[in-house]
C-alpha positions as CSV (number, residue, x, y, z in Angstrom):
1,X,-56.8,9.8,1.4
2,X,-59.2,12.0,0.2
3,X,-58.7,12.1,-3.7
4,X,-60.1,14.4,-5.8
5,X,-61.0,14.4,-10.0
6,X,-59.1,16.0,-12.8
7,X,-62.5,18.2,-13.4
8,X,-62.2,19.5,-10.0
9,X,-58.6,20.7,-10.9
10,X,-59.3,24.5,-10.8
11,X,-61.4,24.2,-7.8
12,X,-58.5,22.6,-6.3
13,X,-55.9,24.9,-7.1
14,X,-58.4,28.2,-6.2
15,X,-58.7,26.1,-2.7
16,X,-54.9,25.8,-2.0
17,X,-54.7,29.4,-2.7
18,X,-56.8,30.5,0.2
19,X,-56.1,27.7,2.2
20,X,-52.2,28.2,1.5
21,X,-52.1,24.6,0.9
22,X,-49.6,22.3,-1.9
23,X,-52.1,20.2,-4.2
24,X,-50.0,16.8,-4.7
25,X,-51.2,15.0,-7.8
26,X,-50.8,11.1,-8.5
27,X,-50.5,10.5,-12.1
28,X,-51.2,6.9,-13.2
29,X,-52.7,4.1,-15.6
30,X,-55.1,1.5,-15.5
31,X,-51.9,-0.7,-17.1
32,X,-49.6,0.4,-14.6
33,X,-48.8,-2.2,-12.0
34,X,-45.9,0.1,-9.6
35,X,-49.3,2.2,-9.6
36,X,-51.5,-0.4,-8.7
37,X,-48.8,-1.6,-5.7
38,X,-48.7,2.4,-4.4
39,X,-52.3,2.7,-4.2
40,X,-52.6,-0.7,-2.3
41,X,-49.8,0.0,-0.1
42,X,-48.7,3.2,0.1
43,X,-51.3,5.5,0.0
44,X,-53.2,3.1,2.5
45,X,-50.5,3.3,5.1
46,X,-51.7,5.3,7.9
47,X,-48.4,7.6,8.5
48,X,-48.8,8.5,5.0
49,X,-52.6,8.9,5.3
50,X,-52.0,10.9,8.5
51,X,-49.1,12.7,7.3
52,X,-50.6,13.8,3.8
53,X,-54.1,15.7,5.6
54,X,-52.6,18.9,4.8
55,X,-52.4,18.5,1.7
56,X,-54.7,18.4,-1.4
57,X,-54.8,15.0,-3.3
58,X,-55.5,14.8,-6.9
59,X,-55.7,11.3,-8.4
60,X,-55.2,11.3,-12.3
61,X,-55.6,8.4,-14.9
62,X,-53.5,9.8,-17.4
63,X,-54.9,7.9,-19.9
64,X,-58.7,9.8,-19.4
65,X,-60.7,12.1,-21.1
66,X,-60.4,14.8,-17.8
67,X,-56.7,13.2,-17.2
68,X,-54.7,13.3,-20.4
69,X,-54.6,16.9,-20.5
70,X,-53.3,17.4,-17.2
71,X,-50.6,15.1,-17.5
72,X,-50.0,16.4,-21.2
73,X,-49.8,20.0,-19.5
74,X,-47.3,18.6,-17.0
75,X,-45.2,16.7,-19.3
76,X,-45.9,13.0,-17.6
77,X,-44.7,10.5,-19.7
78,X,-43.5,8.1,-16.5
79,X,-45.7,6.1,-14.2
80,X,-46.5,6.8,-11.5
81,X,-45.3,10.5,-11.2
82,X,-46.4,12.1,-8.3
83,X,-46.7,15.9,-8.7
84,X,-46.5,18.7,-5.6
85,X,-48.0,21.8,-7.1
86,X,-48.3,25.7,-5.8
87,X,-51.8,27.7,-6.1
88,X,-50.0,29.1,-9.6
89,X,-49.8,25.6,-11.3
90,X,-46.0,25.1,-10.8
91,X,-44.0,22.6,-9.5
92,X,-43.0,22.7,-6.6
93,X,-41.5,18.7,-6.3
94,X,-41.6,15.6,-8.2
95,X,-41.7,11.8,-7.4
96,X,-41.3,9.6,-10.5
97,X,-41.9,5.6,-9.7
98,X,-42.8,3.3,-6.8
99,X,-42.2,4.4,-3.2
100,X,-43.0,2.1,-0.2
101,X,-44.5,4.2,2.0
102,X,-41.3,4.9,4.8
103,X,-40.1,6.5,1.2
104,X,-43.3,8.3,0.5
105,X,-43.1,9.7,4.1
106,X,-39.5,11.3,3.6
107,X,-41.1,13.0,0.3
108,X,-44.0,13.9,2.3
109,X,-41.7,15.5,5.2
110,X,-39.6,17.4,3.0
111,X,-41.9,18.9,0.7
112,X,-43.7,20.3,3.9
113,X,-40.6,22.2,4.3
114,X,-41.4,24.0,0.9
């Protein structure tokens, strides 16, 4: 997956707006082992890899001097949330803990939908 950086976050959401394109987010720690497991296993899967090329993918450690804020702004206090965001800012979806990656796929197919 192509992740992108908390700093990039309003060239992210100014690039969903003209590509009319959700930005998902990953929230996590370096302490977080469910976060550990999904980046091992589910964001490697190539369904979800595949699946996930439409849309933008921000990859936050919540705990960082670029991430905190974000995930302050959002309200994360759970890890790993997953965040699908509009061009605005808002939510559009939310994932909160682990997902193997059949799960992840489900999200992914019905927040295409949105």
């Amino acid at each position: 997956m192509a992740w992108r950086q908390p700093a990039e976050w309003d060239a992210v959401l100014a690039e969903a707006k003209a590509s009319k394109r959700l930005v998902m987010v990953d929230f996590w720690t370096s302490w977080c082992g469910p976060c550990k497991r999904m980046m091992k296993e589910t964001f490697t899967d190539v369904e979800v890899v595949t699946s996930s090329k439409s849309i933008l993918c921000v990859s936050v450690d919540a705990e960082s001097k670029d991430g905190a804020p974000l995930a302050a702004r959002y309200g994360v206090q759970a890890y790993p949330t997953i965040l699908f965001v509009r061009a605005d800012g808002s939510v559009a979806s939310q994932s909160i803990g682990f997902k193997s990656a059949p799960d992840f796929l489900d999200i992914l197919a019905r927040v295409a939908k949105l």
